[in-house]
C-alpha positions, 0 to 999 in steps of 0.5 A, a space after each residue: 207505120 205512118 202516123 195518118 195510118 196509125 190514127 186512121 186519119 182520112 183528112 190531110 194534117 193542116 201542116 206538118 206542125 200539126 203532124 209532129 205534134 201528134 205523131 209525139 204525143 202517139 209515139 209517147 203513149 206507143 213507148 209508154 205502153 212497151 216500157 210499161 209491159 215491161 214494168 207489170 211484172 215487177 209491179 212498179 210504174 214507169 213514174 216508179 221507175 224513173 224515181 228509182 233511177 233517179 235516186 241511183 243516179 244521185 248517189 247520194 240521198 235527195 230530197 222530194 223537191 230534188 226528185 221532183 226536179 229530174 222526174 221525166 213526168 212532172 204532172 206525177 206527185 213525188 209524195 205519193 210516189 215516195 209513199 208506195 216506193 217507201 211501202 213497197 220497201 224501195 226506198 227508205 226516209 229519214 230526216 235530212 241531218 243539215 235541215 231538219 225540216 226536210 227528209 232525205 230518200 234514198 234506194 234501200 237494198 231492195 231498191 238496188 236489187 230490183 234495178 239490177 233486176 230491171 237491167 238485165 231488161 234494158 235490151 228489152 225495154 231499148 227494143 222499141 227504137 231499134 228500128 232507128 240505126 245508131 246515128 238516126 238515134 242520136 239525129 232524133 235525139 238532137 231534133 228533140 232537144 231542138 224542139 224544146 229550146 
């Protein structure tokens, strides 16, 4: 579906920047929304999620400020995440054994078992850019990272 469709917009984008911009800004909620069906039932957020993989991705354990660093939505505050990942029994704290000052989080058992979980529905949660072939993925993901340089 065209974005002017979409939006039902009846006046013409004053360019195709203007077009872009919003077409990205419907599309991120679009994908937003199917990522986070997907997420309901395991009652965790996509900001959740993101952490989540992001400290199995580390191997090892990391700091707030690390996380905060690689998380895809940076407007989210890593502390309160890592509260309610800690409160759910997700993640685990504990003091940094080279700084005393900082903590270190890392993936608890649970944690682990709940990502296993959440990738038997990667298929699932892909489903949505399976409209793209292979190569139009890979061409849409250089024509993004073009975008911000």
């Amino acid at each position: 579906m065209k974005i002017e469709d979409a939006i039902k917009q009846k006046r013409p984008f004053r360019n195709p920047y203007q077009q872009v911009v919003v077409n990205l800004i419907y599309t991120t909620n679009w994908l937003t929304d199917h990522i986070s069906t997907h997420l309901k039932p395991f009652g965790i957020t996509m900001q959740q999620y993101n952490v989540l993989r992001i400290l199995r991705g580390a191997g090892k354990p990391i700091s707030t400020s690390d996380i905060r660093e690689r998380l895809l939505d940076k407007m989210a505050d890593t502390s309160r995440m890592v509260d309610r990942l800690c409160h759910k029994g997700l993640v685990v704290r504990s003091i940094c054994p080279s700084d005393k000052r900082l903590v270190d989080i890392t993936l608890s058992p649970t944690g682990e078992e709940l990502l296993a979980q959440l990738d038997q529905h990667e298929d699932e949660m892909d489903h949505a850019a399976q409209s793209l072939s292979e190569a139009e993925a890979r061409q849409l993901s250089e024509l993004l990272d073009k975008l911000r340089e």
